[in-house]
VODREN-461210 format. One record per residue (C-alpha): residue number from 1; residue in three letters; x, z, y; chain. Coordinates in nm, 3 decimals. Layout:
% residues N
   pos   code      east        up     north   unit
   NUM    ALA         X         Z         Y      A
...
//
This chain:
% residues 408
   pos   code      east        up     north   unit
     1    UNK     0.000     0.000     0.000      A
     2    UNK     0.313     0.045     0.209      A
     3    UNK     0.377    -0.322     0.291      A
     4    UNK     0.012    -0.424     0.335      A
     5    UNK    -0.051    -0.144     0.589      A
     6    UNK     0.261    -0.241     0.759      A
     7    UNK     0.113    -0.588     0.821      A
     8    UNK    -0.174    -0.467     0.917      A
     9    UNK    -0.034    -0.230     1.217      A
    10    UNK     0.116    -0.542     1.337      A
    11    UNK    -0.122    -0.756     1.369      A
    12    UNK    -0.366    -0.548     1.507      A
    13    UNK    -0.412    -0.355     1.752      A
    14    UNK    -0.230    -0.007     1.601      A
    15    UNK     0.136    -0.172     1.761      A
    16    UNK    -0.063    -0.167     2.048      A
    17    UNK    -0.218     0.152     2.057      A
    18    UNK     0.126     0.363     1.984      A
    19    UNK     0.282     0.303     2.280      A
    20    UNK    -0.045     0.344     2.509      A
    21    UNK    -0.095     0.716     2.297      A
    22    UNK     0.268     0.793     2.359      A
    23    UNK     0.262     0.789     2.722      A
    24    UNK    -0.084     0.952     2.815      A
    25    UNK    -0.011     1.227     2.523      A
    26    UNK     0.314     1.270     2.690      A
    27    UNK     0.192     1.324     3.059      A
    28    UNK    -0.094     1.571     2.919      A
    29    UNK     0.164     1.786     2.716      A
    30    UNK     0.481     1.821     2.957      A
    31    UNK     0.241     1.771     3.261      A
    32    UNK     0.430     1.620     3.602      A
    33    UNK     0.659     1.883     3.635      A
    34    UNK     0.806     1.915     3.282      A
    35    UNK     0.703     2.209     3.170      A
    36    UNK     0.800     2.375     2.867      A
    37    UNK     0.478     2.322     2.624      A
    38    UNK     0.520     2.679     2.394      A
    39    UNK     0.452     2.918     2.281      A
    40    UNK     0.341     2.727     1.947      A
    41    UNK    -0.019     2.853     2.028      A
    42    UNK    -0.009     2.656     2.390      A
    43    UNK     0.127     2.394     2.297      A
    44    UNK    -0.134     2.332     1.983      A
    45    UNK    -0.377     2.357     2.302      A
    46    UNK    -0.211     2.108     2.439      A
    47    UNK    -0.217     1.866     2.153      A
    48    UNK    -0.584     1.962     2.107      A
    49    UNK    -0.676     1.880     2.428      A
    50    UNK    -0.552     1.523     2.446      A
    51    UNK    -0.811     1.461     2.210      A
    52    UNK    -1.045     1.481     2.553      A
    53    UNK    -0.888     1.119     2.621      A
    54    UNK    -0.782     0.983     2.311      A
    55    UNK    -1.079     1.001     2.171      A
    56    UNK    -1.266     0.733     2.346      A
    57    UNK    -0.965     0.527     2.323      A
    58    UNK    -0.906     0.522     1.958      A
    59    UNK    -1.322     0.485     1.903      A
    60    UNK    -1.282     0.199     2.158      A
    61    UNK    -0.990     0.030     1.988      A
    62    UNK    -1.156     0.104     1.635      A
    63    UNK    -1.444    -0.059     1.740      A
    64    UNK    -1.324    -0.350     1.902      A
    65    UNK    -1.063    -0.444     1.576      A
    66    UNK    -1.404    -0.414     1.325      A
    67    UNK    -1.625    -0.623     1.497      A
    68    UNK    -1.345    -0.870     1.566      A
    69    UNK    -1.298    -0.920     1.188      A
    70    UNK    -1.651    -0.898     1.144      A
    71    UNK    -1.711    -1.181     1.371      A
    72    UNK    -1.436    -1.421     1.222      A
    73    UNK    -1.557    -1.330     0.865      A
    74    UNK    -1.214    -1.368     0.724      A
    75    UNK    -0.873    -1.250     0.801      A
    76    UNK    -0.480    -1.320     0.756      A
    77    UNK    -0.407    -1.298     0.346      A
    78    UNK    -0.132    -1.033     0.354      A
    79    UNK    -0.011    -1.209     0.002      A
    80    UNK    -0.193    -1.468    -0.219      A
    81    UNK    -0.499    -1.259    -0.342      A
    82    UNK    -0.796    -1.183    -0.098      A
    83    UNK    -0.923    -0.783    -0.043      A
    84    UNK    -1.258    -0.622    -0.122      A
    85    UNK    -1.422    -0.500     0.134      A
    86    UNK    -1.359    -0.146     0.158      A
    87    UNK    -0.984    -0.206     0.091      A
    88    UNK    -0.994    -0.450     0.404      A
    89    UNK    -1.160    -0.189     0.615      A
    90    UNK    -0.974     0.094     0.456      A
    91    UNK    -0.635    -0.097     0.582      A
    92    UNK    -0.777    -0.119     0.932      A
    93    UNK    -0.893     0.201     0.977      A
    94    UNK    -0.545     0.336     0.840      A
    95    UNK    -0.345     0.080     1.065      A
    96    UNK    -0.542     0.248     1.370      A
    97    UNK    -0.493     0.579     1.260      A
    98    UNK    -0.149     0.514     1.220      A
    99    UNK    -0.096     0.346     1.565      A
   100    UNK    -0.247     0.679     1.724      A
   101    UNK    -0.068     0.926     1.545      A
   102    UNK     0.210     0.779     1.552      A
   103    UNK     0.209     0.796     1.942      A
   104    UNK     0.095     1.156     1.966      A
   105    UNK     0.377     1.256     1.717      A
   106    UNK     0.662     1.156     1.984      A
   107    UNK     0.561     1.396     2.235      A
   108    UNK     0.454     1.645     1.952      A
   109    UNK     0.781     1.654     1.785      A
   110    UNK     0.985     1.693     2.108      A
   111    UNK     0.761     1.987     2.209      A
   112    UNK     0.811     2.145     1.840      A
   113    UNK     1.177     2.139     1.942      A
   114    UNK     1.171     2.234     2.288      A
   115    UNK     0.927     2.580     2.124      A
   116    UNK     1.184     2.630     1.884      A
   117    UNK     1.495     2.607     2.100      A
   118    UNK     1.336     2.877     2.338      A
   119    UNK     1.185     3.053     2.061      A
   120    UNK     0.832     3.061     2.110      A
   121    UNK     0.555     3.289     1.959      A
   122    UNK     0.437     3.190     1.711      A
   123    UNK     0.108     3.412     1.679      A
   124    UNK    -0.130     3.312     1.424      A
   125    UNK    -0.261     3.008     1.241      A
   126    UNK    -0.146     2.825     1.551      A
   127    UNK    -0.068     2.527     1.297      A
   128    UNK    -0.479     2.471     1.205      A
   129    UNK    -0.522     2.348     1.568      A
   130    UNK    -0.266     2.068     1.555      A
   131    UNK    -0.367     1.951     1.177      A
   132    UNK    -0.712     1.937     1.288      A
   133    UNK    -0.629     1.740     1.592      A
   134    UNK    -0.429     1.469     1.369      A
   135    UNK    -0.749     1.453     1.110      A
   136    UNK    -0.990     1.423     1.410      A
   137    UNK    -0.772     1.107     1.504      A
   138    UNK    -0.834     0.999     1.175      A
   139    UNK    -1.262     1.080     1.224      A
   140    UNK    -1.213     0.905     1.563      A
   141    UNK    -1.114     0.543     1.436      A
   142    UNK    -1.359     0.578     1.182      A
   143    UNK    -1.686     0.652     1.412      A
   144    UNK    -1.556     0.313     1.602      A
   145    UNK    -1.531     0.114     1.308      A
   146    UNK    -1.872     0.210     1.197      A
   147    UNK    -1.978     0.076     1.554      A
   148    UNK    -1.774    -0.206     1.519      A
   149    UNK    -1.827    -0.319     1.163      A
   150    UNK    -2.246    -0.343     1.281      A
   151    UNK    -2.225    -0.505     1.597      A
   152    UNK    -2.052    -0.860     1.570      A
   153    UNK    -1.924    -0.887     1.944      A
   154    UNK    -1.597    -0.668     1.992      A
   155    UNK    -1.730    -0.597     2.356      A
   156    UNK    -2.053    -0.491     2.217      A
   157    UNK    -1.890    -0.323     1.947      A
   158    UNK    -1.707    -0.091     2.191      A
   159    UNK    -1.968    -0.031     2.491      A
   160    UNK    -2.220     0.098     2.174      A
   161    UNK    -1.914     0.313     2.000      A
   162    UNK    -1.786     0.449     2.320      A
   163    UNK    -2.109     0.480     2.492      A
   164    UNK    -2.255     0.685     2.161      A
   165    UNK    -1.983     0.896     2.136      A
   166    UNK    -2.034     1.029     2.528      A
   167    UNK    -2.387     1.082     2.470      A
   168    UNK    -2.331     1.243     2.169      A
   169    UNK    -2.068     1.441     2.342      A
   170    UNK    -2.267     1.565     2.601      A
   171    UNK    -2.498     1.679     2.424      A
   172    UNK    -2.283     1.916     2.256      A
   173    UNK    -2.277     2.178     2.564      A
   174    UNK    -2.632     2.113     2.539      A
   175    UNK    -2.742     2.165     2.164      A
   176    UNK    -2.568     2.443     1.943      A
   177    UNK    -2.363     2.296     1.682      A
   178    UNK    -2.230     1.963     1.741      A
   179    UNK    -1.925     2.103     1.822      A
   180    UNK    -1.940     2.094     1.477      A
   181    UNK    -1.977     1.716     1.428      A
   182    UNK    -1.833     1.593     1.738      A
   183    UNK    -1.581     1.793     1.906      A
   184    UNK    -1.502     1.705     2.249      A
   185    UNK    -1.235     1.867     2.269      A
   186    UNK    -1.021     2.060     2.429      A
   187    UNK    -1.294     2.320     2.388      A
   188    UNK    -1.135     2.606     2.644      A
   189    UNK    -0.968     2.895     2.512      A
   190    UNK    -1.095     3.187     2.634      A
   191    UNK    -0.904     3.419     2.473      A
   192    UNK    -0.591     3.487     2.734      A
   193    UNK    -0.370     3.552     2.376      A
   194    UNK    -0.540     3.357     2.054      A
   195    UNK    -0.568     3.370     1.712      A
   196    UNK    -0.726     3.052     1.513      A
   197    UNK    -0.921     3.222     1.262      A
   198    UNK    -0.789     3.036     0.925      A
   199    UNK    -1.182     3.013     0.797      A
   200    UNK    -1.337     2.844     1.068      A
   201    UNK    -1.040     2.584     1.114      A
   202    UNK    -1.041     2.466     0.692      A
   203    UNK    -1.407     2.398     0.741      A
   204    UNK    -1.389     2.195     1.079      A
   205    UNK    -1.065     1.987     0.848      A
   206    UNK    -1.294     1.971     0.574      A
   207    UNK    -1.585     1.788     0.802      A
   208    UNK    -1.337     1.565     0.914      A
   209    UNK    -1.216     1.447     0.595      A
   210    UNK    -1.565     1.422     0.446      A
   211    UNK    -1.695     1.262     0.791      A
   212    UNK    -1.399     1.016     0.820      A
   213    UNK    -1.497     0.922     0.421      A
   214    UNK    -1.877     0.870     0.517      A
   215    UNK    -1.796     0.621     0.819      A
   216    UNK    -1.573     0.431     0.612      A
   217    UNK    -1.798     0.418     0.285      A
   218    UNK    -2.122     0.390     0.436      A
   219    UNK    -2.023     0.024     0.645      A
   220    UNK    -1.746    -0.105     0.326      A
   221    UNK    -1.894    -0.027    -0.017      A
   222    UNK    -2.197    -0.239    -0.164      A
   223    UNK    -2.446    -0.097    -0.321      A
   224    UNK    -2.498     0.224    -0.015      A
   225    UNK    -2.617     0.442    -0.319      A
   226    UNK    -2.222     0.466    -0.403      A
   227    UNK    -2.183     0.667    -0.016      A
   228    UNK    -2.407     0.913    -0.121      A
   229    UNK    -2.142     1.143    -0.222      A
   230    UNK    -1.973     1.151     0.068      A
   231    UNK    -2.252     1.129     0.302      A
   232    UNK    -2.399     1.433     0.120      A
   233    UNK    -2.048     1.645     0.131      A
   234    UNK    -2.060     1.566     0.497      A
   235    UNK    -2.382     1.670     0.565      A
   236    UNK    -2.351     2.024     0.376      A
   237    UNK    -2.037     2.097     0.542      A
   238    UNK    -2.198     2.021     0.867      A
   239    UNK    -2.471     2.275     0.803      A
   240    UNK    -2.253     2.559     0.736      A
   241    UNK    -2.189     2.775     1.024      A
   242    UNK    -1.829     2.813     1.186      A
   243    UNK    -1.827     3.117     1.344      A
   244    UNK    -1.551     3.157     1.651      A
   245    UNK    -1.277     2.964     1.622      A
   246    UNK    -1.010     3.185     1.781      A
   247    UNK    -1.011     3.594     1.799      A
   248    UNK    -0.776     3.819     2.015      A
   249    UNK    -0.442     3.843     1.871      A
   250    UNK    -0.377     4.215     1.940      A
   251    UNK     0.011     4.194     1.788      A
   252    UNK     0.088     3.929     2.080      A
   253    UNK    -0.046     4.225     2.346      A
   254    UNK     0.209     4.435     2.239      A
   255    UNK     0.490     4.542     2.435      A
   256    UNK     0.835     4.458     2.453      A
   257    UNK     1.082     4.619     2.637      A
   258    UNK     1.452     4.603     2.793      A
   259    UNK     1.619     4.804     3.016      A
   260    UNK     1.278     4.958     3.186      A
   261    UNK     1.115     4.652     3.163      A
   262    UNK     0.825     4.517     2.993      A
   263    UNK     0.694     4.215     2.864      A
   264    UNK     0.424     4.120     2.608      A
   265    UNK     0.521     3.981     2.270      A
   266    UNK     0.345     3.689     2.317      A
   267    UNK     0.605     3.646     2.651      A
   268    UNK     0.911     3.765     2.498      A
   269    UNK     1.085     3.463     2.550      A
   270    UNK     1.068     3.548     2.921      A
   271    UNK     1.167     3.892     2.894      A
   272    UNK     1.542     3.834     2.974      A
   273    UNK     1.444     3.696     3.286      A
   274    UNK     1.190     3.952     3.376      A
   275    UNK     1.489     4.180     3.343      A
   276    UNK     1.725     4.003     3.532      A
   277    UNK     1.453     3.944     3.819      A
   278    UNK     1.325     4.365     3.835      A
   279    UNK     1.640     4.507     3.775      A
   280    UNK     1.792     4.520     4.128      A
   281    UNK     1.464     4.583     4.261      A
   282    UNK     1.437     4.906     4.066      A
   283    UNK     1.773     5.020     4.111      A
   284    UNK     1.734     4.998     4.505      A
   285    UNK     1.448     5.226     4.508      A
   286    UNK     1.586     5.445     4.222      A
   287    UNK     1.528     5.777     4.306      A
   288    UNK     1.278     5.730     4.584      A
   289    UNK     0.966     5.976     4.521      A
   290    UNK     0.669     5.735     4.448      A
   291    UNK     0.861     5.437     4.369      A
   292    UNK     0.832     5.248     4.075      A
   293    UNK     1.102     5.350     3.721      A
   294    UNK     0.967     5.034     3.551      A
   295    UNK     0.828     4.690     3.561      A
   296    UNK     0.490     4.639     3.334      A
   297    UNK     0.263     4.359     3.263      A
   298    UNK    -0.029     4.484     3.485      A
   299    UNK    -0.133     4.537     3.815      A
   300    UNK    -0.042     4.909     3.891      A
   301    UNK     0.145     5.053     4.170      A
   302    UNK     0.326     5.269     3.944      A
   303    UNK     0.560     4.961     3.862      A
   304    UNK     0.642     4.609     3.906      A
   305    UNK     0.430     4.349     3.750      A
   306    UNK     0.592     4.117     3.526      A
   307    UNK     0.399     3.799     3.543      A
   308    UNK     0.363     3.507     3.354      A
   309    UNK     0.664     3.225     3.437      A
   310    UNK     0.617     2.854     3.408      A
   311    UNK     0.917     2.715     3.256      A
   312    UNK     1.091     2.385     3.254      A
   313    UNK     1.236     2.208     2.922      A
   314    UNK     1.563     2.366     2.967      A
   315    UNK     1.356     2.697     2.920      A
   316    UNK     1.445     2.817     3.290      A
   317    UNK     1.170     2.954     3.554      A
   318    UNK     1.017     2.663     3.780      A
   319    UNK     1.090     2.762     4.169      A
   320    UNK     0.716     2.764     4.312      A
   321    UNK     0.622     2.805     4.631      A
   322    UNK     0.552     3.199     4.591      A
   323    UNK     0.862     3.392     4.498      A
   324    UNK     0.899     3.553     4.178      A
   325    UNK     1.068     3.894     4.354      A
   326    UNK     0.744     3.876     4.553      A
   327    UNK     0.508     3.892     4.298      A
   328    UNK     0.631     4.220     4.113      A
   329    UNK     0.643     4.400     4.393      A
   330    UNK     0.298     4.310     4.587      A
   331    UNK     0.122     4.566     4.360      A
   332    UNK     0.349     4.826     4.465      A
   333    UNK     0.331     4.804     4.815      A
   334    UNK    -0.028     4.605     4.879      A
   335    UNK    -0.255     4.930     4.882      A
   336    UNK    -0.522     4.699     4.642      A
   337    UNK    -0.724     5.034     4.678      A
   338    UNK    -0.761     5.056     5.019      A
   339    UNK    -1.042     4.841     5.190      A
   340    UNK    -1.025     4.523     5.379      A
   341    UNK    -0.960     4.685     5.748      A
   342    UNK    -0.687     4.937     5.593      A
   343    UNK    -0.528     4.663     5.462      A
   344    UNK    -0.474     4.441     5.811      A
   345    UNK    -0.360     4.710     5.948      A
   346    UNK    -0.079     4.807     5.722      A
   347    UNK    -0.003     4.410     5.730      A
   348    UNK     0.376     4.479     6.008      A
   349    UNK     0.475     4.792     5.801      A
   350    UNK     0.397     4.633     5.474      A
   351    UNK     0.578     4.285     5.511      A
   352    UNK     0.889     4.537     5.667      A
   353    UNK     0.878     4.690     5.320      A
   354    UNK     0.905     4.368     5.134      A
   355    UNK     1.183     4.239     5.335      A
   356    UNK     1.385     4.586     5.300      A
   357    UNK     1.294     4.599     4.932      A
   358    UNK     1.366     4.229     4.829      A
   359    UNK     1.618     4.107     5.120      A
   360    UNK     1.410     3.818     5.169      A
   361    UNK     1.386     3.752     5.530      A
   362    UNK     1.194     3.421     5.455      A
   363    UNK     0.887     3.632     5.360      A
   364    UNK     0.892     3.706     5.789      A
   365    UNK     0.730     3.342     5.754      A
   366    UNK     0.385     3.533     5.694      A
   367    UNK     0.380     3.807     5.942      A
   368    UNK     0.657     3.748     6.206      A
   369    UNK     0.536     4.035     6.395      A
   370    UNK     0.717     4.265     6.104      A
   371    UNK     1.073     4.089     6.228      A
   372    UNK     1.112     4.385     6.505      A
   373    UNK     1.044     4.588     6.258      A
   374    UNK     1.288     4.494     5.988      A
   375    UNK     1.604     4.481     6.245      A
   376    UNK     1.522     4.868     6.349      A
   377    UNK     1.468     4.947     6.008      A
   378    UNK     1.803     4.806     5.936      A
   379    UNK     2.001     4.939     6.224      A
   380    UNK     1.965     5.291     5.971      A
   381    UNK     2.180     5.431     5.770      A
   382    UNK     2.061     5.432     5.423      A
   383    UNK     1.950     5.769     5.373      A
   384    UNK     1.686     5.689     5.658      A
   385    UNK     1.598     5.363     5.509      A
   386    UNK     1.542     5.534     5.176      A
   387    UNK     1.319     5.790     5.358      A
   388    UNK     1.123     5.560     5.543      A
   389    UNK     1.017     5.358     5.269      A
   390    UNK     0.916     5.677     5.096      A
   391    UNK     0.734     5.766     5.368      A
   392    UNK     0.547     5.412     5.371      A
   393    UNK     0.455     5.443     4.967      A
   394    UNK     0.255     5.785     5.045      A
   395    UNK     0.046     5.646     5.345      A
   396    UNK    -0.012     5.301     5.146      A
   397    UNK    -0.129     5.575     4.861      A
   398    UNK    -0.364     5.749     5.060      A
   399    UNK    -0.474     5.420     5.276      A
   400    UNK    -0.342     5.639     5.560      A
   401    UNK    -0.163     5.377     5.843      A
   402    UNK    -0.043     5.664     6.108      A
   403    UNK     0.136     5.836     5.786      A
   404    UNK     0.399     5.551     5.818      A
   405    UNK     0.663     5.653     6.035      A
   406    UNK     0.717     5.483     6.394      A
   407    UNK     1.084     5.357     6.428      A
   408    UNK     1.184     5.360     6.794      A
//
């Protein structure tokens, strides 16, 4: 079957369609800034959710091949001996499936390095996702062919496939279940940490495989009593409920920690970095009575946040336009528990902390009136400085603006 299926993906459209699935899979899983696509769990999200564009495309290109052949009645003889017709269609189908995979396995390989290479969490039946997403290719160019294999036009052939498959689509989010039999994916993730439940994910492959058998059986084999079968496994695997998809992972919440600081294990990979970016922070308040003794990731005062970082494919922290310094230690000094008015008025005082706290004078950008205020604060010696910022972390604690101390 090797040499017949290579002919096949040649002359039709699969040569075609691996190049096309290359370069839109690639944009959707590195994105325009590179990003590094892991942990394994993202980045099977990521492969999932091409599916929201491939889709159409592969039902399109499906449909367009089948009714092409179906129109000209006969085809190229890939030797001396004609097909039957379910071998014919069978080689289509597979040369299309092939062209599309084949094109999402370029950027899916490089990502499985990239994850690797950083080392990635790898969290729990992370791989069901991506296998699913390769047999749903495989569903895909069989719900065009069906289309195309009826209608003899190609263009007909793809405006009913395509067409179909959006209403069908749509009416997913309306009607409970056909995420079952058509699943226009990505379906979001609302779980901030994942776990593909292993039950739910065989039965959605299983529909695929039995679904993808149907298509083909029901428009190739003669007499339609001999699709029964798998018209009838489809149809019971449809009806059995899924359940969720994806529960909380409670081992990737779990903390891991270096030198005071604190990451989750789903974010070890970053923890290094966290370190190397709270570190000097906590040392220069070390000792200070209210300041933080660690970084954590959550929104407390008692310590710096450790946030999330978007990475590049060299695994280092993208620059954006918000500094990272600045993020860990807005929870400290912010006073989130004071209200709106408290807030605007601790807005010189509070930007003065910042700058003493991070040495970033470029922060001045959003309150310039706090630039007096940093040079004064300066012109201390550093037992003042130390004292001043305490003094600022109890009024910010007890939303208190003429606690902080007036520098003349």
């Amino acid at each position: 079957m090797i040499r017949p299926l290579w002919t096949e993906y040649r002359r039709g459209a699969g040569i075609v369609l691996t190049p096309v699935v290359a370069v839109l899979s690639w944009a959707a899983l590195f994105r325009t800034r590179m990003e590094w696509p892991g942990p394994w769990t993202t980045l099977a999200e990521r492969v999932h959710g091409t599916l929201f564009f491939l889709a159409p495309l592969v039902v399109a290109v499906a449909a367009w091949q089948a009714s092409r052949e179906r129109r000209r009645g006969t085809r190229e003889l890939l030797g001396t001996t004609t097909r039957v017709p379910w071998r014919r269609l069978g080689l289509t189908w597979a040369s299309i499936t092939l062209g599309a995979t084949a094109g999402l396995l370029v950027p899916l390989v490089v990502g499985g390095v990239l994850v690797v290479w950083h080392g990635g969490y790898g969290g729990g039946n992370w791989w069901w996702s991506l296998l699913n997403s390769l047999l749903a290719i495989g569903f895909f160019a069989a719900f065009g062919m069906a289309f195309g294999a009826a209608v003899p036009s190609p263009l007909l052939g793809v405006t009913a496939g395509v067409t179909v498959y959006f209403l069908v689509a749509t009416a997913e989010t309306l009607v409970v279940g056909f995420a079952t039999l058509f699943p226009f994916l990505p379906a979001d993730v609302m779980l901030q940490f994942p776990e593909f439940r292993a039950g739910p994910q065989a039965l959605l492959a299983t529909w695929f495989v039995s679904a993808t058998v149907a298509l083909l059986a029901l428009v190739s084999v003669r007499p339609k009593r001999r699709a029964a079968v798998p018209v009838g496994v489809a149809a019971v695997v449809a009806a059995i409920p899924l359940g969720d998809f994806e529960v909380i992972d409670e081992r990737a919440d779990d903390l891991v920690c270096q030198d005071r600081v604190c990451t989750v294990r789903a974010h070890a990979h970053l923890l290094d970095k966290a370190v190397a970016e709270a570190k000097p922070l906590l040392d220069k308040v070390s000792g200070i009575p209210g300041a933080p003794t660690s970084a954590m990731p959550d929104y407390a005062w008692q310590h710096l946040r450790v946030y999330d970082m978007v990475l590049d494919w060299y695994g280092e922290r993208v620059r954006g336009e918000y500094p990272y310094h600045r993020l860990m230690v807005d929870s400290v000094v912010s006073g989130l528990e004071c209200d709106g008015d408290v807030q605007r008025e601790f807005g010189v005082p509070r930007m003065a902390a910042v700058v003493w706290w991070t040495g970033d004078r470029a922060a001045l950008d959003e309150e310039p009136r706090a630039a007096g205020l940093v040079d004064r604060l300066l012109r201390l010696d550093v037992a003042a400085q130390r004292e001043w910022f305490a003094r600022y972390l109890s009024a910010i604690r007890r939303c208190d603006r003429s606690a902080v101390p007036e520098i003349p």
